[in-house]
Each structure stands twice: as structure tokens, then as C-alpha cells.
N, C-alpha and C positions, 0 to 999 in steps of 0.2 A: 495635583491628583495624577494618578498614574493614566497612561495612556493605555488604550482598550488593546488585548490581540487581536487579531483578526484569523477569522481560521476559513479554510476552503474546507468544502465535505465537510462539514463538522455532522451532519446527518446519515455519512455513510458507515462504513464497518471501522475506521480505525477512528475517524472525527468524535466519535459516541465518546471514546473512548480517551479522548484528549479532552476534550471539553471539560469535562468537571475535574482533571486534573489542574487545569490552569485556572480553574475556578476558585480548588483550594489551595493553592499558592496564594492566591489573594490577587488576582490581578482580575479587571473587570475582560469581559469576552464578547467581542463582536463574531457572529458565525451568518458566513455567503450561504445564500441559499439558491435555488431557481424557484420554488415555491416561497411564499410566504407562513412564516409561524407567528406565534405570539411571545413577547419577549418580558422575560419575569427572571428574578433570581441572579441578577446580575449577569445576565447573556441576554443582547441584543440583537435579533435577526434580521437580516439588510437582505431584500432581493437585488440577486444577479444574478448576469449570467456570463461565465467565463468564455463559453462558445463566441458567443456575439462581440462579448466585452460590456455590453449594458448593463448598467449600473454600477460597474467595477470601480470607474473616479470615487462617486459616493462611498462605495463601503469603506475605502483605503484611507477617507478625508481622515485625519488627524492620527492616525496608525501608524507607530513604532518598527511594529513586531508583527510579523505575517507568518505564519505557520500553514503549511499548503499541501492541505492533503487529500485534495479533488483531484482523480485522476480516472480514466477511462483505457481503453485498447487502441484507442485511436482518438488525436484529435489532441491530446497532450502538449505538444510544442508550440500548437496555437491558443490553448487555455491558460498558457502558462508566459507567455509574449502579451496577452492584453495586462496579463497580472503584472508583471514585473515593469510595462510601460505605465501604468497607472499608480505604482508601488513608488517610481523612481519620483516622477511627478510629483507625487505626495511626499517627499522627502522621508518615506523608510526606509530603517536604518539596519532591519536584519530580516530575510526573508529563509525560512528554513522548510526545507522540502523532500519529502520520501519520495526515494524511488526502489530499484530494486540490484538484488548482489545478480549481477551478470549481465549485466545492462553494457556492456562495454564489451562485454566476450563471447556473448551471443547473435550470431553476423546474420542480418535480417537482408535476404537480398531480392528474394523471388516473392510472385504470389503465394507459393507455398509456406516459405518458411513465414510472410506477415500470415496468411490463415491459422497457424499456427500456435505462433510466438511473437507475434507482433508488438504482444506488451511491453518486451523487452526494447523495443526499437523507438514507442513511442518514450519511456520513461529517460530514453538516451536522450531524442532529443532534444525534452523538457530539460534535462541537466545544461545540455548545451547551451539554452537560450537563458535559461540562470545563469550562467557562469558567463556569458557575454552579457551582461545587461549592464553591468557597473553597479550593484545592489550590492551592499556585502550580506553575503550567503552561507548557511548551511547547508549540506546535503546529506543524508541519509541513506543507504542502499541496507533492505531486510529482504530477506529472504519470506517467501508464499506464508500467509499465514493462516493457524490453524482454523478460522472458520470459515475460508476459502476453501481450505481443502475438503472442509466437510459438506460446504456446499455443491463441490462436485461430485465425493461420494455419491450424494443424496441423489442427483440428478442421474447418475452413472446406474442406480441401486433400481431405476425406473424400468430399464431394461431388461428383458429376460436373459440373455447373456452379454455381457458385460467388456467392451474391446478395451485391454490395457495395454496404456504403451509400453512396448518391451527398452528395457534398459535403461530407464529412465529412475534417476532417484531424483526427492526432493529432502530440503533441510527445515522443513515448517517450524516456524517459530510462533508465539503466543501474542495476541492483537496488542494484550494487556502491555506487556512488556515492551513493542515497539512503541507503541504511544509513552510510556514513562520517560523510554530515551528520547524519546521528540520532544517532549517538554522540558527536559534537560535542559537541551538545546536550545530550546528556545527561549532559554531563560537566562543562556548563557551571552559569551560576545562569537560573532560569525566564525566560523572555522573554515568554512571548505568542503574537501568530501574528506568526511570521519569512520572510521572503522567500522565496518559491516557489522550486523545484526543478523545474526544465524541459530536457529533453534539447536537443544543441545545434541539431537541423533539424527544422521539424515535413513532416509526408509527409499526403497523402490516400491514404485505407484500402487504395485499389484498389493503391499501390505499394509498401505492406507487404504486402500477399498475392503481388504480382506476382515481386518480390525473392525472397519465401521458396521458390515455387513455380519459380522460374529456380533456384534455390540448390538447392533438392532434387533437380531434375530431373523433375515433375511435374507436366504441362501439363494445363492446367482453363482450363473458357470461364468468366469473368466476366460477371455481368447485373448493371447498377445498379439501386437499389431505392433509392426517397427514403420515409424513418422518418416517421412521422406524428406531431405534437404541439408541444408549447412546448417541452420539454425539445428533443427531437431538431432545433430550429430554432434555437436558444440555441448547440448544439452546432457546426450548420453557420457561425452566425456566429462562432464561433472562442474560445465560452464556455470552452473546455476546453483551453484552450493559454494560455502565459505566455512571447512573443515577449520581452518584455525580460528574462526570467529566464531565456535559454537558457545556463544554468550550465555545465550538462553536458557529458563533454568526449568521453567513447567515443561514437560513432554509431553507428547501427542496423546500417550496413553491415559495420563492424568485428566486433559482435557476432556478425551473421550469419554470416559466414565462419570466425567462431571452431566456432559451434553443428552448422554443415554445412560443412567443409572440403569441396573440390573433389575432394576421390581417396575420400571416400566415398561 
């Protein structure tokens, strides 16, 4: 019988989205959780918790295949150190993991630049502690995805006027899509770090909020605000975009019109 995957976040925004992918591949699905759910359909739910490391031995017992796409702004390189010591333990044999395109060229050095962009900083050193652990590994780097961005829209949209960061683009890609390549991956033998995952247009910030805000129907004044630091300067030069990796095939706009059709 085939051996189960195992997946981190399989309950957050990209895990949703992997899950029943590797469901219908036909392979049975072990999904970490910090809560408890009920396990039916061929997906088995294991509490743990990456923070602590409890429960991490158990879920990993008799797993292959780890797909690991639990991640936070902080706290990464130690989520991802109980995972890979308890992964190694259990004798798995390929652990595959998202992180993100600029994770290596975005220099996190101040409190300002982690208030910032810290994601980038954490996501680095989760690579790191993969890449030393002795696990053979996949890694992943996508670029912001689009129900991220719309989740900041939305919160940005709460404002009566609206601070955007001046000279900042991003290259938002589709959840759906990053997940497909992860299960690729994960289905395949360890690689390394593999070619970036970049949406097909990158936009500056002011015309992702501008879109969402014509899309809803909810006019808001815009003020630009230039970010202070290395990090946010790294950014402006286009650290966090991968122009020859625009893979991706849905666009922003497409998305949009899906999330807010025109007759609501």
C-alpha cells in the first residue's frame, strides 16, 4: 500500500488547494493540523504543532513524502527545524517546500526592514535549515498570491484614504497554480531549489488596490508612502519579482472578476 503524504497547512490558503490534488493522484493524505478535525475521504488529520514540535514524531511515523506548506512572518526556521528533525527520524525520503522568489535578495537587517518584510527573511531561513538537514529536498520559491493580495486590498479598502507604497510592483500569481506545481513535485524525485513561479504581469500596488476598489465599487483616495530601509529598497528595485519566470497563466484580472463579478 502506498505510503500517506503528509502535508503542513493543509487548512490554510495554498494547503486547501493541495490537498484534493494529491487526493486525486490516488495517493492517501495525512494533513498537520494545530486543531483537531474529522478524518473521512481518504485524508487523515493528526494534531500538531510545528511551534512546540508536539506531535510532529507521530504525524511523520511511517511518511514518505512531506509537502510543507505551513508558514507564518515569523517563527519559520524553527517550524520547519522540529519538522525536518522528526522527518529525518522517520526515515523521509523527500520533503518539498514553498517559499518565496526573493527570499535570498531581499536583505532583512533592521527592525524596520523585519516590520516590513520579514516574510522574506523568515522563508530564507526555513530554506536554510532544509537544505542542511540531510533530507533530500525540494524547494519552491512563488511569487505573492493572488488571494493575498486581495486580502490586503480588502483590509487597505477599510480606510478612508488609502497609504500606498510608492514604487513597489508585485508579480502575483494564482494559489491554484502554485499548488499544481507543488504536487508536481511532490510526486516527483527531490530536486533542489527549482525554477521560480511568477504570475504572468507584474502591477505596482497602487493598481492592485485601484482594480479591486473599481471591482467592488468602493471609491477611496490613495496617498503614496515611500517604506524606509534595505529591505523595502531591494523591493523597489524589483528584488521580489521573477520577470523571466512569468509561468503563470490566469491573471489578476481574470481572478478578479471571478472573486467580484459585476451584478454583485
Amino acid at each position: 500500500m502506498t505510503s500517506p503524504i503528509l502535508l503542513t497547512g493543509g487548512t490554510g490558503t495554498l494547503g486547501r488547494r493541495v490537498a484534493p490534488l494529491i487526493r486525486e493522484a490516488g495517493y492517501p493524505l495525512r494533513v498537520l493540523s494545530r486543531r483537531g478535525h474529522e478524518s473521512g475521504g481518504g485524508v487523515a488529520f493528526v494534531t500538531g504543532d510545528l511551534a512546540s514540535g508536539e506531535g510532529i514524531d507521530a504525524a511523520v511515523d511511517g511518511v514518505e513524502t512531506i509537502v510543507h506548506c505551513a508558514g507564518s512572518a515569523k517563527g519559520d526556521e524553527v517550524k520547519t527545524r522540529h519538522l525536518v528533525v522528526a522527518a529525518a527520524a522517520a526515515g523521509a525520503q523527500h520533503l518539498v517546500f514553498i517559499s518565496v522568489v526573493g527570499a535570498d535578495r531581499v536583505p532583512v537587517r533592521t527592525g524596520v526592514d523585519r516590520a516590513l518584510f520579514g516574510y522574506f527573511a523568515a522563508k530564507l531561513a526555513a530554506e536554510r535549515v532544509l537544505a542542511d538537514s540531510g533530507l533530500p529536498w525540494t524547494t519552491l520559491r512563488a511569487t505573492q498570491f493572488y488571494d493575498a493580495m486581495l486580502k490586503v486590498a480588502r483590509q487597505m479598502a477599510k480606510l478612508p484614504v488609502i497609504p500606498i507604497p510608492a514604487g513597489i510592483r508585485f508579480q502575483p500569481v494564482d494559489t491554484g497554480e502554485v499548488a499544481t506545481r507543488l504536487v508536481e513535485l511532490s510526486l516527483g524525485k527531490p530536486a533542489g531549489l527549482v525554477p521560480d513561479l511568477a504570475g504572468p504581469r507584474s502591477y505596482e500596488m497602487k493598481q492592485l488596490v485601484r482594480s479591486y476598489l473599481q471591482a467592488a465599487h468602493r471609491p477611496r483616495l490613495m496617498m503614496p508612502v515611500r517604506f524606509p530601509g534595505k529591505a523595502a529598497r531591494a523591493i523597489r528595485g524589483g528584488a521580489n519579482l521573477a520577470p523571466d519566470r512569468a509561468v503563470g497563466r490566469r491573471t489578476w484580472e481574470q481572478f478578479l472578476a471571478e472573486q467580484l463579478p459585476a451584478n454583485r
